[in-house]
C-alpha positions in Angstrom: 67.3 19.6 -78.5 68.6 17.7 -75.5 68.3 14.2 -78.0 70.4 16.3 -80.4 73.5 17.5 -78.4 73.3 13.8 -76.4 73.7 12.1 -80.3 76.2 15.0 -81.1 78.6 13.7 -78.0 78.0 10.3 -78.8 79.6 10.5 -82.7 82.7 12.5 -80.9 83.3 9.9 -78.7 83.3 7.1 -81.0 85.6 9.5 -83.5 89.1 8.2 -84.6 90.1 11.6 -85.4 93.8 12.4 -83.8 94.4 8.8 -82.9 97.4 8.4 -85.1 98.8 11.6 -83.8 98.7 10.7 -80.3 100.3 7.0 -81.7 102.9 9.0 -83.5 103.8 10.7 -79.8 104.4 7.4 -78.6 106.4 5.3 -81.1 108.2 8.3 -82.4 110.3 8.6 -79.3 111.3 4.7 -78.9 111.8 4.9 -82.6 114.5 7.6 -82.4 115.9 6.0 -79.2 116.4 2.7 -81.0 117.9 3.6 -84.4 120.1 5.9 -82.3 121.6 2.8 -80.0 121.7 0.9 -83.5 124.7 3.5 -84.6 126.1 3.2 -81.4 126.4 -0.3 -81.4 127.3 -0.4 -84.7 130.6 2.3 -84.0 131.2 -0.6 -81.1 131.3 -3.1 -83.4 133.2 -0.9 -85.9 135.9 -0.1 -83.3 136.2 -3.7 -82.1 136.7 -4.8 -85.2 139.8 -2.5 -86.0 141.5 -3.0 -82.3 141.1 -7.1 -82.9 143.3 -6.1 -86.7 145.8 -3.8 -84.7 146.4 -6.7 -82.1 147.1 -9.3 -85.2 149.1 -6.3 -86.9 151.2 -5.1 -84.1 151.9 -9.2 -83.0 152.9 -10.1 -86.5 155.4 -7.4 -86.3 156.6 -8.3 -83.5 157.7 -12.1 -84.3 159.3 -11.2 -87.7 163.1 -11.8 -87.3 164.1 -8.2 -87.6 162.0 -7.3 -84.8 161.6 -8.0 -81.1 158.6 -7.9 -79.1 158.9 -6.5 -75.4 157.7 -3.8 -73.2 159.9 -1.1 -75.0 159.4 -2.7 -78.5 158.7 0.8 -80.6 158.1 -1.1 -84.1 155.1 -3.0 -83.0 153.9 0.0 -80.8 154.1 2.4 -84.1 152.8 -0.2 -86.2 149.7 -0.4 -84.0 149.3 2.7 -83.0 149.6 3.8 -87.5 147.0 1.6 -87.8 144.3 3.0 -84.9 145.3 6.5 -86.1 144.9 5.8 -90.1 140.7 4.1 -88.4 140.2 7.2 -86.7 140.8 5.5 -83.1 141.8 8.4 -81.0 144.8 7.4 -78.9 143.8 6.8 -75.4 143.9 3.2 -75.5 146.3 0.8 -73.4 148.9 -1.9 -74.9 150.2 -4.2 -73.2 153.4 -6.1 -74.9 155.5 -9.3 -73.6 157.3 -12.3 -75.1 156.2 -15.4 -74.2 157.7 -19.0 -73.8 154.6 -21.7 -74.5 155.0 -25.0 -74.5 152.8 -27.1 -77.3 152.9 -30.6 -78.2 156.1 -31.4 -76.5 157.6 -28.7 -78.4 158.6 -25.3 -76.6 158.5 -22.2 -78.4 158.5 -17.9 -78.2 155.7 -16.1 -78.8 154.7 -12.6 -78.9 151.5 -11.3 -76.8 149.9 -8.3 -77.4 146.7 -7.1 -75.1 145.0 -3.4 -76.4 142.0 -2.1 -73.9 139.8 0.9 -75.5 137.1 2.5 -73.9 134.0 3.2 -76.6 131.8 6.3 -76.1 128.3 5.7 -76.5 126.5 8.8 -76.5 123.2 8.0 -77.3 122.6 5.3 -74.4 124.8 7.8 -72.0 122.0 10.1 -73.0 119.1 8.0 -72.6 120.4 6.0 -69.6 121.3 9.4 -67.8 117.6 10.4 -68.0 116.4 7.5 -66.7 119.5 7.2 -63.9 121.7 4.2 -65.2 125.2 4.6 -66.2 125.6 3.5 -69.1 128.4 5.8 -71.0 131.1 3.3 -71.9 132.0 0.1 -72.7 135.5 -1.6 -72.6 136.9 -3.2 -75.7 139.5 -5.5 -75.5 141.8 -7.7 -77.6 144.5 -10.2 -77.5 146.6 -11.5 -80.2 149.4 -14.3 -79.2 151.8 -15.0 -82.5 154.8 -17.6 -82.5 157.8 -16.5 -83.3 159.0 -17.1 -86.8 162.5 -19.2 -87.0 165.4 -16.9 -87.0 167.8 -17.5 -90.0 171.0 -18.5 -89.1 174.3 -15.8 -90.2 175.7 -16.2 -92.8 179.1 -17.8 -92.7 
């Protein structure tokens, strides 16, 4: 009898049976916590991709001849902040405008500067780092864009 339950604890022992259940409890966690941040950084990404186009945008507005690029230039601020709106940016980012003299090659010319600063969310890693005591909960994106001024036509006579 005692031969019997000592052989029936031995085949338990050496049993497999729930090891992939207590792997699943593992992995399953890391797994969720990684494709999460993959989304987040792939909004980053996103977002930084359409504040870098809004920079171009608003600083090739802003050296056509019609236009002018300073501090109170509304057309380049409008144009910028149509395009953020239209890719769902919401609208508590910075811009910085200025004109620019920069000398080249010998050659001295205007140019228009534009500087936007966003602060990205990222809720998953806020999460996770929260939990474990970091701070991770946003990251500053930032663009510059510096366009020359295009040659302004001369009146006509």
């Amino acid at each position: 009898m005692a031969a019997l339950t000592l052989r029936s604890l031995r085949s338990r022992a050496a049993s497999q049976r729930g090891a992939e259940i207590i792997e699943m409890a593992i992995v399953a966690p890391l797994l969720a916590l990684l494709i999460a941040a993959l989304f987040d950084f792939g909004f980053l990404f996103r977002n930084w991709e359409v504040i870098t186009n809004a920079v171009r945008e608003g600083a090739r507005v802003g050296v056509l001849p019609s236009y002018t690029c300073d501090g109170a230039a509304s057309d380049v601020e409008s144009r910028i902040d149509a395009y953020l709106t239209g890719s769902g940016i919401p609208s508590d980012y910075d811009v910085d405008l200025r004109t620019d003299t920069i000398t080249a090659g010998g050659r001295t010319f205007s140019a228009c500067l534009v500087n936007i600063t966003f602060d990205q969310g990222m809720p998953t890693l806020r999460a996770f780092s929260a939990f474990f005591g970091g701070s991770l909960g946003t990251v500053q994106l930032s663009a510059t864009a510096v366009m020359r001024a295009e040659a302004q036509s001369a009146p006509a006579p």
